[in-house]
Steps between C-alpha positions, in 0.01 A plus 500: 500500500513635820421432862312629750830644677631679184474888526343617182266766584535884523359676770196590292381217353572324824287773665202437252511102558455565902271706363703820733629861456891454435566745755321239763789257365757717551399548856472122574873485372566775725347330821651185395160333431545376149884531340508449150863453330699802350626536141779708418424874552282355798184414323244322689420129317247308642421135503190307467564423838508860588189600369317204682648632830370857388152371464540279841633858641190637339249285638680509880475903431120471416421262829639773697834415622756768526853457270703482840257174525519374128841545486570291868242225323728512169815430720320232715379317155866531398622326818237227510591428093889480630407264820286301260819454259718421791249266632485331170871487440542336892269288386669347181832463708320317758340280245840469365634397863270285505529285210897531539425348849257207406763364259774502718269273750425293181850464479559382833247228543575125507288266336450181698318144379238381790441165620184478328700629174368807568752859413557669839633873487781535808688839595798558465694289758167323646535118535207258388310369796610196610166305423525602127824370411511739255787533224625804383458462105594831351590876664540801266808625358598786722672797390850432590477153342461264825310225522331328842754202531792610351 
């Protein structure tokens, strides 16, 4: 099975399913438009992909924009689909931070017991308020093994 990436197609049948003269896809290669991948002996294989972007070619022909123009729109759409990965890939990491960054503040809260019997969550080095009274009962085991107290 193959993908939608895979070059399988010879110029001419690739031609026929953009429904296009193969000489009109050798010229797009020339300008730089649409590049398929090269077999030994320098064959032209073209993707599924490849044909799609000959028929989007196509239709940008037929609306009347030049092939300077379709071929600055085919780099554009090739930057936005990089700055879209890279947006989604900073976006993971910061997700990542994140998470990372809400367990170590987990980790470094201390548990107290209220007045009223109530929990109470204290920072890290924040004393109860002296109406409270309240006792430290239990911290989280840090990292490097220390416990509040000892």
């Amino acid at each position: 099975m193959t993908d939608d990436v895979t070059p399988v197609f010879v110029i001419s049948v690739a031609a026929q399913l953009a429904d296009m003269h193969p000489q009109t896809l050798r010229q797009y290669d020339r300008l730089g438009i649409v590049r398929p991948q090269r077999q030994r002996g320098k064959q032209r294989r073209y993707s599924a992909r490849d044909v799609e972007l000959l028929r989007e070619v196509q239709r940008l022909s037929k609306d009347g924009v030049s092939l300077e123009g379709i071929k600055r729109i085919m780099e554009l759409e090739h930057q936005v689909q990089a700055l879209q990965s890279r947006v989604s890939e900073l976006t993971e990491e910061l997700e990542a931070e994140r998470s990372t960054r809400r367990l170590q503040s987990d980790l470094s809260r201390v548990f107290a017991a209220g007045s009223a019997g109530d929990v109470v969550t204290l920072a890290r080095g924040e004393r109860p308020r002296p109406r409270s009274q309240a006792l430290v009962v239990w911290e989280p085991r840090r990292q490097s093994g220390r416990q509040l107290g000892r």
